[in-house]
Structure formats: structure tokens, C-alpha cells
N, C-alpha and C positions, 0 to 999 in steps of 0.2 A: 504494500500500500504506500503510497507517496507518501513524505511527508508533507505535512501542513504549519504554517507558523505558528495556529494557536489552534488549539480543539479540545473544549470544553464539552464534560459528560454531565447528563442530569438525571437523575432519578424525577420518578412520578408521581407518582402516589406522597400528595402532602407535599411533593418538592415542588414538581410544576404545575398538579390539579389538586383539588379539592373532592376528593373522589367517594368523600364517607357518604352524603347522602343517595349516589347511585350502587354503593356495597349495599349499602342496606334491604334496597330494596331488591335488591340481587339474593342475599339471604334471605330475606324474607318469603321471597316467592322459593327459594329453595326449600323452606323448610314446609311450606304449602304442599308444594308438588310430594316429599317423603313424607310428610308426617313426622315429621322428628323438629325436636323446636332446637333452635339455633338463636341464642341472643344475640341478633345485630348489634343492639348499642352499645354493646361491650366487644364485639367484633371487631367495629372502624375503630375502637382505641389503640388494637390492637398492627396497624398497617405496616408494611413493611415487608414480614418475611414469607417468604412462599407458602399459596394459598392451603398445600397440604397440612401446613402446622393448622391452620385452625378449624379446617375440616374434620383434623382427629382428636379434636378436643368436644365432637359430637356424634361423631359415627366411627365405626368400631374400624379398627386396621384395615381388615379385609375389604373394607366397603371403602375405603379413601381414596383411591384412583376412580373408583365408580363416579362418586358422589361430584371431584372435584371435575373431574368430564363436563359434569352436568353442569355444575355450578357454570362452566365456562360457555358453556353452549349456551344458559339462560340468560348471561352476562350481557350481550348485547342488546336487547328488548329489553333490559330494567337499570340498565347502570350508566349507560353512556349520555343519554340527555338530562341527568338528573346532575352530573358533575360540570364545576367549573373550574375556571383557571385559577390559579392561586396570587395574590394580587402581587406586583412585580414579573409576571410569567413570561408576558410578550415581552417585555420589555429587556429582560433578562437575554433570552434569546436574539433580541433583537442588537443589544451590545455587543453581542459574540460576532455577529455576521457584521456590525459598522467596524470590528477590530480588525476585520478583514479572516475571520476565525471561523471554524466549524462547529455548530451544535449539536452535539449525537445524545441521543437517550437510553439508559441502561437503568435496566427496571427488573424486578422479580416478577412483573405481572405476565402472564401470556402475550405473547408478543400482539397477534392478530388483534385481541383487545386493546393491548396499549396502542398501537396505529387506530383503534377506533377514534381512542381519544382524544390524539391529535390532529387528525384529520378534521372531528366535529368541532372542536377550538379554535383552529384554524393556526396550530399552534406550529411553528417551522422548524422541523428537528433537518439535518443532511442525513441522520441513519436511526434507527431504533432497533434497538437489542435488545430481547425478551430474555424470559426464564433464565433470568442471573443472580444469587442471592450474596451477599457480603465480600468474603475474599473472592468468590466464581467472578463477580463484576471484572475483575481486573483481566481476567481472558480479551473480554470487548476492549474496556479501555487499551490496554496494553496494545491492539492489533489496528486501534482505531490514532496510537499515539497522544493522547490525551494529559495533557499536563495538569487539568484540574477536575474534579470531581464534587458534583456539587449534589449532598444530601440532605435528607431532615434526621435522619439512623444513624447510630454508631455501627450498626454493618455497613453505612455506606462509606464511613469514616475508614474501616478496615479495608473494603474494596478500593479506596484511593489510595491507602499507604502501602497495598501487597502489590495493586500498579505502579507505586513510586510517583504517585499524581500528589497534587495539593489538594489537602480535604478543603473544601471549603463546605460549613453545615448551617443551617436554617433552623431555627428553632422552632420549624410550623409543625412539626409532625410528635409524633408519642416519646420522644425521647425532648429533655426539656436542655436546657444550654449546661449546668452542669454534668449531665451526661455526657454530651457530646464533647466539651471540654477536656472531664479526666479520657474521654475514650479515642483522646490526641488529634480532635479538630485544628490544625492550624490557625483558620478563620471564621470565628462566629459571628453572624450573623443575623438580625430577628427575623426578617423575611428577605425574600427576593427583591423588593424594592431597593438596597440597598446596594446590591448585586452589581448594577452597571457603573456607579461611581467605583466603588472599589475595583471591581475589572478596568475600568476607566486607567488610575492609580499603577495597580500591578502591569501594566502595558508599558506605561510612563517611564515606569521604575526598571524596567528590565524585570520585571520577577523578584526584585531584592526589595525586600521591607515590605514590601503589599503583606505578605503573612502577618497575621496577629493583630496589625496597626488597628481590626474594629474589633478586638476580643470582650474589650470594655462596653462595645453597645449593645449588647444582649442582656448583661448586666443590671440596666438599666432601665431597657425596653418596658 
């Protein structure tokens, strides 16, 4: 693969959409269609790791490839127009491509899904890369060349440092700024709006000092 001067990787789920209120109702019609009750609202708290951990936290081993099939198949009819972009989204993306840089997506979500969502957003990734969860991300990153990595998870955190990427984390998602801090975040963040100045800075800088310079505004946020 070429290289590129900058190429910036983003997680989904809570990084770039807002995706709890279309999980929901994705569960919800799952646990209709089995019969088997599934708490959503303790579900979306949970965002992040591959859909099979929380499918077997309700139906038994044997049935979790089953179930999580289905789960995926009904994904599209109840989750996609229910989420939105996470505020800074476009905009985030939109600094990466005025840097003259590549925006790629690496997510745990099924891929075919995740292109739903950005497709319905209108949200401009150059590549999306499914079924990746914590250190696995750095497979994409690494092949994609990716010097930054931008999550709301401390798996996202570990998949930018097993790439050798800069974590850069968001405090929008189930893990809160001291997490993601001791879990060796470089750069914290409170949301994505904050994103294009600081990429802004680390362009300027050559990459030196942009680390850490906003660790204090999460803090605060």
C-alpha cells in the first residue's frame, strides 16, 4: 500500500456515531423475535467490544453465533436511522482530508453494518474495516499506515499502541477520561469537536508536543 502523509483511524461506535439509541432497538426486536429478554439499556452502556460478548451474557454458548447472525441481519431495519453522528464527527473527518490526510474506520462492528452507517450520515471515511476488537485493530491500522488512532475505549487505546499509532481518546463512550488516561491515552480529549484544532497543532508541530498539550481539558470538561 502507498504510503500517505497522514492517515488517521477512527472507531465508531460513540467515537464517530451515536449509535445506542439504534442498538436498542436492534435488541429489543431481538429479544421479541427469541423470547428471551435482553436488557438494552444496560446493553448500549456497554459499546465497544465484539457483539458476541454481550450476546452471551443472555443466551447460552451454543446459541451465540446463532443469535449474533440474527442480531446482524435485524441490524439494518432497526439501528441505522435511529443513530446519529457524534457532535465534532464531520468535522473531525473533514480536518483529516483539509491536512491533505486519509480517514479510515476500524471498528469491532460488522463491517457491512458499519458502511451502513456511514453511508446514511453521509459521513466520508477512504476505507472501513470491520470485525477488529482492541490489539486485532492494529492489523488495519498497521497495513493502512496510520499514525493516529482515534477512540472512546481503552481497547482502542491498546489497538493504537500494538500499531505504534498515537492514541488519541474521547471521552464520549463507557470508559470515562480517567480510564482512558491510566490505560496510556497520549491525548485526551472530551469530544471530537476538539479534534480539528488539535490535529490542526500536531500538523504544525511536526508531531512533537501535539501529545498530551489537551490532557488537562477532559479534566475539566
Amino acid at each position: 500500500m502507498a504510503a500517505h502523509p497522514l492517515t488517521v483511524g477512527f472507531d465508531l461506535d460513540m467515537t464517530l456515531i451515536d449509535s445506542r439509541p439504534g442498538i436498542k432497538a436492534a435488541y429489543q426486536e431481538l429479544s421479541a423475535r427469541t423470547g428471551t429478554f435482553v436488557d438494552a439499556e444496560a446493553a448500549v452502556t456497554r459499546l465497544g467490544p465484539p457483539l458476541e460478548q454481550e450476546i452471551s451474557r443472555w443466551f447460552p454458548e451454543e446459541r451465540v453465533a446463532e443469535i449474533s447472525a440474527l442480531y446482524r441481519a435485524l441490524y439494518p431495519a432497526h439501528a441505522i436511522t435511529a443513530t446519529t453522528a457524534m457532535p465534532g464527527a464531520r468535522e473531525a473527518l473533514d480536518a483529516v482530508h483539509a491536512a491533505g490526510g486519509r480517514a479510515i474506520v476500524v471498528t469491532a462492528k460488522y463491517e457491512p453494518n458499519a458502511k451502513l452507517h456511514l453511508t446514511h450520515l453521509g459521513l466520508a471515511a477512504d476505507a472501513v474495516i470491520g470485525d477488529l476488537w482492541a490489539e486485532a485493530k492494529a492489523e488495519a491500522l498497521r497495513a493502512h499506515e496510520a499514525q493516529i488512532y482515534v477512540g472512546d475505549h481503552t481497547g482502542d487505546v491498546r489497538g493504537a499502541h500494538t500499531a505504534g499509532a498515537l492514541s488519541v481518546a474521547v471521552a464520549t463512550g463507557p470508559c470515562d477520561a480517567d480510564e482512558l488516561r491510566a490505560a496510556g491515552a497520549e491525548v485526551l480529549l472530551a469530544d471530537l469537536t476538539d479534534f480539528p484544532s488539535w490535529l490542526k497543532r500536531y500538523v504544525a508541530e511536526g508531531a512533537e508536543g501535539a501529545d498530551g498539550a489537551d490532557a488537562s481539558e477532559v479534566a475539566s470538561a
